[in-house]
py3Dmol code that shows the C-alpha trace and the ligand (Angstrom):
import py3Dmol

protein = """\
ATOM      1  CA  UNK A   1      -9.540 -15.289   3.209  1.00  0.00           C
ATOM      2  CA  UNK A   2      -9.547 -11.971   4.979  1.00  0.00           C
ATOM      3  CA  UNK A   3      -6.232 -10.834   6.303  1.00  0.00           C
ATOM      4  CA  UNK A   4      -6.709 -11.117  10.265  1.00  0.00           C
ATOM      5  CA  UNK A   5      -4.957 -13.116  12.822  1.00  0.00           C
ATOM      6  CA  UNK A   6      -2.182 -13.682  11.565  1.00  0.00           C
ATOM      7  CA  UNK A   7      -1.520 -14.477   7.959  1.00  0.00           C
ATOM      8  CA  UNK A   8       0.942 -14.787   5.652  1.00  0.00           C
ATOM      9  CA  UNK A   9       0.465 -12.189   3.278  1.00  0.00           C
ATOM     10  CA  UNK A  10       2.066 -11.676  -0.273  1.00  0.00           C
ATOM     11  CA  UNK A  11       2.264  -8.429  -2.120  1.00  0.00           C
ATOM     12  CA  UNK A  12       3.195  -6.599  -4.790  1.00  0.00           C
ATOM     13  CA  UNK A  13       4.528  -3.069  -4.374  1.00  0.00           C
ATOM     14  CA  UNK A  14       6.405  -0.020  -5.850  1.00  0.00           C
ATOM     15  CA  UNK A  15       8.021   2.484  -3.449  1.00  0.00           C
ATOM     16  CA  UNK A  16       8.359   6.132  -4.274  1.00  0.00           C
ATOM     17  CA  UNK A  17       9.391   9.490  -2.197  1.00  0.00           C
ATOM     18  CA  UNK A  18       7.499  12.685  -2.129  1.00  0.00           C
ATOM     19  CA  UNK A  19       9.027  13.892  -5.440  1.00  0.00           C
ATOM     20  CA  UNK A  20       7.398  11.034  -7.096  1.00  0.00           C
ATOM     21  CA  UNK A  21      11.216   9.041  -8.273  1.00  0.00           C
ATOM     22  CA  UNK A  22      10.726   5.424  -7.616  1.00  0.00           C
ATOM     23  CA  UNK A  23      12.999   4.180  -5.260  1.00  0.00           C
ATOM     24  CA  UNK A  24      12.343   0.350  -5.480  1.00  0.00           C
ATOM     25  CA  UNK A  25       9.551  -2.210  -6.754  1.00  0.00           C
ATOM     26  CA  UNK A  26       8.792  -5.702  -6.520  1.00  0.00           C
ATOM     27  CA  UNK A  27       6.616  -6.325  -9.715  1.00  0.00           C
ATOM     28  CA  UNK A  28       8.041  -8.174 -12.313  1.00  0.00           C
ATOM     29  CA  UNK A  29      10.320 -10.503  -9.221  1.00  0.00           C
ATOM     30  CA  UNK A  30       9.094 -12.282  -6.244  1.00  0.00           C
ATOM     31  CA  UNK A  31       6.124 -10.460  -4.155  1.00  0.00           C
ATOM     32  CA  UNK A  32       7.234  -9.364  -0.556  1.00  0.00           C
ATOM     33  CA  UNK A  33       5.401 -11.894   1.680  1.00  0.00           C
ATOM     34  CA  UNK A  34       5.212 -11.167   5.564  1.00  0.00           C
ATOM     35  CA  UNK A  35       3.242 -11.974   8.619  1.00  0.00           C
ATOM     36  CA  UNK A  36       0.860  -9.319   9.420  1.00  0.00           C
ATOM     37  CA  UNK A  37       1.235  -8.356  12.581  1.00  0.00           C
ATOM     38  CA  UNK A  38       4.449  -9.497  13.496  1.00  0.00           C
ATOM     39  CA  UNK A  39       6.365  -6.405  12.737  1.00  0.00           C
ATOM     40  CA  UNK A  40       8.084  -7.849  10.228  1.00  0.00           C
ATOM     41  CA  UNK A  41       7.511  -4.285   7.598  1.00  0.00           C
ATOM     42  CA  UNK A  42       7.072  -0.924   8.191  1.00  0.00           C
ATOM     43  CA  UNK A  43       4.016  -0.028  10.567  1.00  0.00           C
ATOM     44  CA  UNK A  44       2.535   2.314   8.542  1.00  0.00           C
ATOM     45  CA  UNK A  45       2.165  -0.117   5.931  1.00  0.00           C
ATOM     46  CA  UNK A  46       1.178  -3.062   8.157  1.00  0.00           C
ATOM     47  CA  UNK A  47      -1.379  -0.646   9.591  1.00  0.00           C
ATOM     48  CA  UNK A  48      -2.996   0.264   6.290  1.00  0.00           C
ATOM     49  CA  UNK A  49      -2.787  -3.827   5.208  1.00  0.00           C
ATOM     50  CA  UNK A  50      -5.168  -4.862   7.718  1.00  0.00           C
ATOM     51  CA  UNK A  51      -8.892  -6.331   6.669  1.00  0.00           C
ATOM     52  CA  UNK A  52      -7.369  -6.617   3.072  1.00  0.00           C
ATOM     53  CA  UNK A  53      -8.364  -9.397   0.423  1.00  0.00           C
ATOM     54  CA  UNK A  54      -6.345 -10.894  -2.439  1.00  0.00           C
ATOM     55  CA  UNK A  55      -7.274  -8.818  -5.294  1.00  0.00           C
ATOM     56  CA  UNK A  56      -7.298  -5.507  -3.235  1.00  0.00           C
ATOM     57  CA  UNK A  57      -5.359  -3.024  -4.400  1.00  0.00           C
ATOM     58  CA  UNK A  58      -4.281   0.795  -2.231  1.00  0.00           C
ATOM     59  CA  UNK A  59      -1.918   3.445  -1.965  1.00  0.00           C
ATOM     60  CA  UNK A  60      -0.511   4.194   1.082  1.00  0.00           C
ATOM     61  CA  UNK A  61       1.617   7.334   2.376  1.00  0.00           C
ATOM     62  CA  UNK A  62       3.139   7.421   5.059  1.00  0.00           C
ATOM     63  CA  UNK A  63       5.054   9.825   7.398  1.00  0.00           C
ATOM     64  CA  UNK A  64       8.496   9.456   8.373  1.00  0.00           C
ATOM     65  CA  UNK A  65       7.444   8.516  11.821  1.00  0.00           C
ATOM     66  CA  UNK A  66       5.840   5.452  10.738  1.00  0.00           C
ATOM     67  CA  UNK A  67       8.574   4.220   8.519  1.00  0.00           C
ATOM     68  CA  UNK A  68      11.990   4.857   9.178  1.00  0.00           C
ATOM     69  CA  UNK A  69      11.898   8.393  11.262  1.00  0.00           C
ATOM     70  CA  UNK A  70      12.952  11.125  11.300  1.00  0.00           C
ATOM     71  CA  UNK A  71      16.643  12.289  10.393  1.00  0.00           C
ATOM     72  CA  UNK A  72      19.094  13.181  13.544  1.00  0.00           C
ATOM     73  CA  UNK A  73      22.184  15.162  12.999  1.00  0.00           C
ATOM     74  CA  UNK A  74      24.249  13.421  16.067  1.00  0.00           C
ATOM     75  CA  UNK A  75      24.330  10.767  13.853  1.00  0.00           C
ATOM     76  CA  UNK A  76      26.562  12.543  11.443  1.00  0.00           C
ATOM     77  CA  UNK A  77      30.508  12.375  12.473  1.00  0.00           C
ATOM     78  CA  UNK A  78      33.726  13.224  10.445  1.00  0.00           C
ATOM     79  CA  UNK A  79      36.120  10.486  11.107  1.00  0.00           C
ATOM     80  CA  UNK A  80      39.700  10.338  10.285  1.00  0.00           C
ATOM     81  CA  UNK A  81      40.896   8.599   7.009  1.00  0.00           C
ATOM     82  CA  UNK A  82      42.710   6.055   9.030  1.00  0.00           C
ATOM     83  CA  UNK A  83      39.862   4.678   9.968  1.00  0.00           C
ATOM     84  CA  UNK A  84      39.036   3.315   6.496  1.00  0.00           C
ATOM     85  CA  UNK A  85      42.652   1.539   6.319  1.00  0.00           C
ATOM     86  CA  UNK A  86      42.409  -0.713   3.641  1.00  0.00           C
ATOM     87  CA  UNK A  87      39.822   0.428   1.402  1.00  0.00           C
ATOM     88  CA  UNK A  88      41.208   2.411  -1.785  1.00  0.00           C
ATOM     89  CA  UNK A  89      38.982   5.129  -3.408  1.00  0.00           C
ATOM     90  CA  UNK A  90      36.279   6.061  -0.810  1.00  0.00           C
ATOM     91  CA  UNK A  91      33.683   7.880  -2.425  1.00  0.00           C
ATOM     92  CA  UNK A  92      30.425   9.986  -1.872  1.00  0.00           C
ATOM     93  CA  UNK A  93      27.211   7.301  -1.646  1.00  0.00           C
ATOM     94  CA  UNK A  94      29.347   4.084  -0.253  1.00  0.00           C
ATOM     95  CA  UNK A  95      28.129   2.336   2.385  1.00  0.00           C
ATOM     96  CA  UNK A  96      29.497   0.274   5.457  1.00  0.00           C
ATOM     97  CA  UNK A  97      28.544  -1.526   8.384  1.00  0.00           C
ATOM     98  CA  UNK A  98      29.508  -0.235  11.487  1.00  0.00           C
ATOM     99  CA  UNK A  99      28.634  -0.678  15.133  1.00  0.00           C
ATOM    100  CA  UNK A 100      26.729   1.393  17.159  1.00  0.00           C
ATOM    101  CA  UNK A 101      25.646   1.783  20.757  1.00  0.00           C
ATOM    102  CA  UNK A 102      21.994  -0.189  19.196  1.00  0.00           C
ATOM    103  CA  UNK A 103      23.856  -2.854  17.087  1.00  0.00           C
ATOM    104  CA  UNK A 104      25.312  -2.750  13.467  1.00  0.00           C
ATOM    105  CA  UNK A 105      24.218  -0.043  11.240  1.00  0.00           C
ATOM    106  CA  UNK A 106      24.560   0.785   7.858  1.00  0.00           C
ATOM    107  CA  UNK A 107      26.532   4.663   7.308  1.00  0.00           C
ATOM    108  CA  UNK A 108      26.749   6.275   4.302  1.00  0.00           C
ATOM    109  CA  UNK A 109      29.602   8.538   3.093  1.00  0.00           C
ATOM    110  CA  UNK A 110      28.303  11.564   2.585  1.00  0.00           C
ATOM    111  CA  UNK A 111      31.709  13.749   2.280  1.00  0.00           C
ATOM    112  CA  UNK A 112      35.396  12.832   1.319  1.00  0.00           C
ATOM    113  CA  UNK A 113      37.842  15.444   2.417  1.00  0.00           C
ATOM    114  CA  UNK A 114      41.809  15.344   2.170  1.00  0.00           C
ATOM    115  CA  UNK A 115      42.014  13.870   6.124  1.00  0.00           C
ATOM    116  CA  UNK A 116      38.619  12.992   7.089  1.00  0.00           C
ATOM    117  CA  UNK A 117      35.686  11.604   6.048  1.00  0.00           C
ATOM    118  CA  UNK A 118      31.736  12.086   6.856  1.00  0.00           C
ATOM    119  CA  UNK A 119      29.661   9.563   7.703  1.00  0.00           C
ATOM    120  CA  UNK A 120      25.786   9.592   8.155  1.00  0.00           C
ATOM    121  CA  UNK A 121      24.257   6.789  10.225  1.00  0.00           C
ATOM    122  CA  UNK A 122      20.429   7.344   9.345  1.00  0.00           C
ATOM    123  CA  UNK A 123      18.785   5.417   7.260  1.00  0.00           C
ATOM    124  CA  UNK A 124      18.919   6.359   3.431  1.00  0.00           C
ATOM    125  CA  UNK A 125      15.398   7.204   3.441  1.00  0.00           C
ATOM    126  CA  UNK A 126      14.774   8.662   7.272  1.00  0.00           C
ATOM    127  CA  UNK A 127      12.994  11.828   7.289  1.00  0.00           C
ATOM    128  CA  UNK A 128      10.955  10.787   3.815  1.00  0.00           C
ATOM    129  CA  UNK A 129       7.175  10.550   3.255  1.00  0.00           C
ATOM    130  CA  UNK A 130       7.078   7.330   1.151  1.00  0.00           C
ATOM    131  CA  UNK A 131       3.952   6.519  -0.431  1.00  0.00           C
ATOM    132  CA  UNK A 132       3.610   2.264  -1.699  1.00  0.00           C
ATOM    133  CA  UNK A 133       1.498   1.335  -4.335  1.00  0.00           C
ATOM    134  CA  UNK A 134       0.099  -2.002  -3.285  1.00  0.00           C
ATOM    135  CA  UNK A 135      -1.599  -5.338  -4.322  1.00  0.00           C
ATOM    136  CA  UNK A 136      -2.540  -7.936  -2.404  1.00  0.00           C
ATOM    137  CA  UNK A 137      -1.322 -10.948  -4.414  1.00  0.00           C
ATOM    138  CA  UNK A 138      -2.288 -14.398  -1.935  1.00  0.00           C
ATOM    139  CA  UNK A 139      -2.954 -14.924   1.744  1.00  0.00           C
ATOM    140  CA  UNK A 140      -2.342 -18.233   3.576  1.00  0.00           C
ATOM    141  CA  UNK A 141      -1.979 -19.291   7.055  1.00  0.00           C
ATOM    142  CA  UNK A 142       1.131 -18.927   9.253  1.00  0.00           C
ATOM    143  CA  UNK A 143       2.101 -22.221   9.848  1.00  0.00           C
ATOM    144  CA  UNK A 144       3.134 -22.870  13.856  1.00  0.00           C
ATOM    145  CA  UNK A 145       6.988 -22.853  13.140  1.00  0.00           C
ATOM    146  CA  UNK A 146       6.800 -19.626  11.288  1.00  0.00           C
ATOM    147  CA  UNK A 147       4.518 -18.338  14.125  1.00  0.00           C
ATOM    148  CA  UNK A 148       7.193 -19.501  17.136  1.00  0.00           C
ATOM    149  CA  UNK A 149      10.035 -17.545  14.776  1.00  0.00           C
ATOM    150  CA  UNK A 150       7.973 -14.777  13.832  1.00  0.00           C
ATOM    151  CA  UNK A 151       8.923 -14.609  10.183  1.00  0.00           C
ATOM    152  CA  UNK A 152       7.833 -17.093   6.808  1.00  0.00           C
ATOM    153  CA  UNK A 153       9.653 -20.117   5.694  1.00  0.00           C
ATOM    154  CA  UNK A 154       9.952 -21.333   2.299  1.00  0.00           C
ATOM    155  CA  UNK A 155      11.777 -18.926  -0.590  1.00  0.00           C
ATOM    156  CA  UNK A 156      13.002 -16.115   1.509  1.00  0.00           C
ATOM    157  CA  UNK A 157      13.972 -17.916   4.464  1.00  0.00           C
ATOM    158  CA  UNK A 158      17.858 -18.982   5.220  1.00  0.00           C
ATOM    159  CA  UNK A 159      17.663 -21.617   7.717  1.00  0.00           C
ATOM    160  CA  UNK A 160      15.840 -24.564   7.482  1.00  0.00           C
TER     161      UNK A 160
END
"""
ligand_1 = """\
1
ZN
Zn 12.539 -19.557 10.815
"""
view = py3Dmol.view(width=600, height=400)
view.addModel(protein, "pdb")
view.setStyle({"model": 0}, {"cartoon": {"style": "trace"}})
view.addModel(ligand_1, "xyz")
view.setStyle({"model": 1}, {"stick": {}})
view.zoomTo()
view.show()
């Protein structure tokens, strides 16, 4: 089965940056499975998954525009301490939820200081070129309910 309109696609894969460290992998747990074309990974990657077959296996690169863009600085703030009331030992690389003007996001702590702390509201990996080493493990069919909610049911899925 080719992957076009709309499959369910499972596949293996092993992340890295531009300096080569590997950042996160799925081989040796559960493949990633997805519907292509529902937006439900990174476009770059959906992009360069399209007319594959089980079996296939590619590398793909891609910019930071077509994964998780490109860093902005106004999304850097120092905050006072009291806004972390509650939470002992706040350190360099934690990260909380917080809400923005587009929903929650994730920050990261990127600076302790005696008063005030600096949080960074990008995405860990914004502004990388991440290149995916990738094999197409099975394709199925979407079936109509995962179709009408746009993402697949079975392992993976937390509603019935
Ligand atoms: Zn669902």
């Amino acid at each position: 089965m080719k992957n076009t309109e709309n499959p369910v696609v499972s596949i293996h894969y092993t992340l890295t940056n531009k300096a080569g460290e590997k950042l996160d992998s799925s081989v040796g747990g559960e493949p990633l499975t997805y519907i292509h074309g529902a937006g439900n990974i990174i476009p770059g990657l959906e992009k360069a998954l399209s007319e594959t077959t089980v079996g296939d296996k590619l590398t793909v690169t891609v910019e930071p525009e077509d994964t998780y863009g490109h860093r902005n600085d106004e999304q850097t703030q120092t905050v006072g301490k009291e806004m972390f009331e509650g939470i002992d030992n706040i350190e360099v690389g934690m990260q909380f939820q917080a809400d923005s003007s587009s929903g929650p996001a994730i920050v990261t702590v990127t600076e302790v200081n005696e008063d005030t702390i600096t949080i960074d509201g990008n995405h860990p990996l914004a502004g990388e070129q991440l290149t995916f080493d990738v094999e197409v493990m099975e394709i199925r069919s979407a079936t109509e309910t995962e179709m009408e909610h746009g993402h697949i049911h079975g392992s993976g899925c937390n509603h019935d």
